[in-house]
N, C-alpha and C positions, 0 to 999 in steps of 0.2 A: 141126595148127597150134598153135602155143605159142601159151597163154593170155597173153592183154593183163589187166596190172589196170591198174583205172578210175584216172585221178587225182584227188587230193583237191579239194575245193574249199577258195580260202583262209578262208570260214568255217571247214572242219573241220579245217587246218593251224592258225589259228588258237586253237582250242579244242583241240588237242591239246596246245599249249605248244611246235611248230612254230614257224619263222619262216612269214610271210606279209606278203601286202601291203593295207595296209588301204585302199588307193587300190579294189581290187575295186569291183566296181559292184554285186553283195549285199550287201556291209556298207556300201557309201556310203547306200544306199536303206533301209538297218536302222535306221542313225546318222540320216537326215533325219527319220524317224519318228518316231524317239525326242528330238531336237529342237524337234519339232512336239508333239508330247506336255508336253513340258518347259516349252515357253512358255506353253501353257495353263495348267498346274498351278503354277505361275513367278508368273501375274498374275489368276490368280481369286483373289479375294474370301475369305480365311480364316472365312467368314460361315460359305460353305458347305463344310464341310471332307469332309462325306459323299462331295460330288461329285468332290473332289480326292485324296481317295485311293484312290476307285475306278479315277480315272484313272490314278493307279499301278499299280493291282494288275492292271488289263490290260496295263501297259507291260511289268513285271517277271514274272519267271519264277516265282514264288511269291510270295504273300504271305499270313501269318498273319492272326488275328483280334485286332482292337484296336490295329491299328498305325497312327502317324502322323508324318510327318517334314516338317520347317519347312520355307517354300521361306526362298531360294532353295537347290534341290537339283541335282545334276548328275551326270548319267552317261553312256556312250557310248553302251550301244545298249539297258539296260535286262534286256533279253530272260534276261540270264546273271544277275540278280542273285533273289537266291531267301531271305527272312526270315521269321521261324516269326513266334509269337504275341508280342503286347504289346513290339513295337521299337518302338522311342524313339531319332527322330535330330534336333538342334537345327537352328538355323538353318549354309547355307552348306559343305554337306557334300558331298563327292563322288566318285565314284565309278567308278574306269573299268575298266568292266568288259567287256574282252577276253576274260578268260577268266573262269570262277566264282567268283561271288563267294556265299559261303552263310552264312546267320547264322542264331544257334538262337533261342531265348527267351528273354525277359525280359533281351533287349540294350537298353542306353540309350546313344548317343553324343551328348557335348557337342557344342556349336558349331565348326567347320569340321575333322571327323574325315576325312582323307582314305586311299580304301584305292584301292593304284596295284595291278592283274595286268600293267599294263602296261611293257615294258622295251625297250632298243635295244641292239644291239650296242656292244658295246665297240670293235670294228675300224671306223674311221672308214669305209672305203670300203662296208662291206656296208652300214654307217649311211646312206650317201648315197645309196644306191639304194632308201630307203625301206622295207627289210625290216625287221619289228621282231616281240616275240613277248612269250606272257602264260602268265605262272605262274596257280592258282587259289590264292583266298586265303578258308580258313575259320574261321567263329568260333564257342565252345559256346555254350551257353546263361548267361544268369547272368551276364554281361558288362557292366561300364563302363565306357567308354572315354573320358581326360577331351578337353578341348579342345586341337586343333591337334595329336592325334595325328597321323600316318601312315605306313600299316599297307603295305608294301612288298609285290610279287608274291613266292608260296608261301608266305606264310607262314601257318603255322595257331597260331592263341588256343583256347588248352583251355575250358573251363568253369568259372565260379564266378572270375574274374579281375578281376583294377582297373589299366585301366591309367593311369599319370599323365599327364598334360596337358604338351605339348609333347615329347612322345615319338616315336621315330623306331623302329619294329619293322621289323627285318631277319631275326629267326629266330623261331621256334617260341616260343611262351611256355605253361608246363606250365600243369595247370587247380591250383584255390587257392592262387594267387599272388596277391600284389601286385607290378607291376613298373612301373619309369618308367626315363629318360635318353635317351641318345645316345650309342653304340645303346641302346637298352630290353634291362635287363635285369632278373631276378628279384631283386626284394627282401627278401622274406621271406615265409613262407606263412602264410595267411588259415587261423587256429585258434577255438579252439572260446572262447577268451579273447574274439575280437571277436565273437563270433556274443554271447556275455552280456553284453560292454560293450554294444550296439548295439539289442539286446531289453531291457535298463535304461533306457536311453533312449527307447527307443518308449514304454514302458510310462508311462513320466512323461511323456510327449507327452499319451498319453490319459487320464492320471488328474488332470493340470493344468486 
């Protein structure tokens, strides 16, 4: 008998950057979870913040040590997003994460940094049957991203980057750059010049 293969489930269409349907009743029941998680950590008390971002790091697929993000926070299902040690994300940030979304260390995002894996057909009709699909989007370590970026599906940030605030990433941005616009592009690389402008400055922080 000719082998039968299995078919995929739309979580694994999904996460392969497949089309899929996110109507599924696995990812409706992933999404209500992570909802329900959300509201918790949404209207508890910044009193207690121990408890709130434990409630993260069980929703998320990783989380480092010493991390903490403002609410209000947002994301699809959680489960796909994965951050090394000491992230730093501001108030109103979010996050939809279809497919991977992965951050190194000593990332900081200002106030409402949005990174979309998610995307829709450009063909009206495949759009109207509700198929839609997600690139992953990763980030290195050593990352600033200022406010009101957003970070579009596939695209990867090297390490050691700044990006400006109101910026709109489409492609790849290399690591020791500085880049901003619309689209974001590189503006000039981060030299050994600012590393002694910026340790001059620290250093009269703490001798002042």
């Amino acid at each position: 008998m000719p082998k039968t293969t299995k078919k995929l489930s739309e979580k694994q269409k999904m996460l392969s950057g497949a089309l899929y349907c996110a109507n599924d009743p696995e990812l409706q029941s992933l999404m209500l979870h992570c909802r329900q998680v959300l509201s918790s950590f949404n209207n508890i008390s910044n009193i207690d913040l121990a408890f709130k971002m434990k409630l993260l790091s069980k929703l998320f697929g990783k989380m480092g040590e010493n991390c903490f993000i403002q609410p209000t926070f947002r994301c699809d299902y959680g489960c796909n997003i994965e951050v090394g040690d000491n992230f730093f994300a501001n108030y109103d940030c979010i996050f939809l994460d279809v497919n991977k979304i992965k951050i190194g260390d000593n990332v900081f995002f200002a106030p409402r940094v949005c990174i979309y894996t998610a995307g829709h057909p450009i063909d009206k009709d495949v759009r109207f049957i509700q198929l839609e699909y997600g690139y992953p989007v990763t980030i290195g370590n050593d990352v600033w991203v200022g406010g009101n970026v957003v970070i579009n599906p596939g695209v990867t940030i090297g390490s050691n980057v700044v990006i400006g605030s109101g910026s709109v990433v489409t492609h790849d941005i290399p690591s020791d750059s500085v880049a901003a616009g619309v689209p974001c592009k590189v503006i000039r690389k981060i030299t050994e010049e600012d590393k002694a402008y910026w340790t001059k400055q620290k250093d009269a922080y703490f001798n002042s």
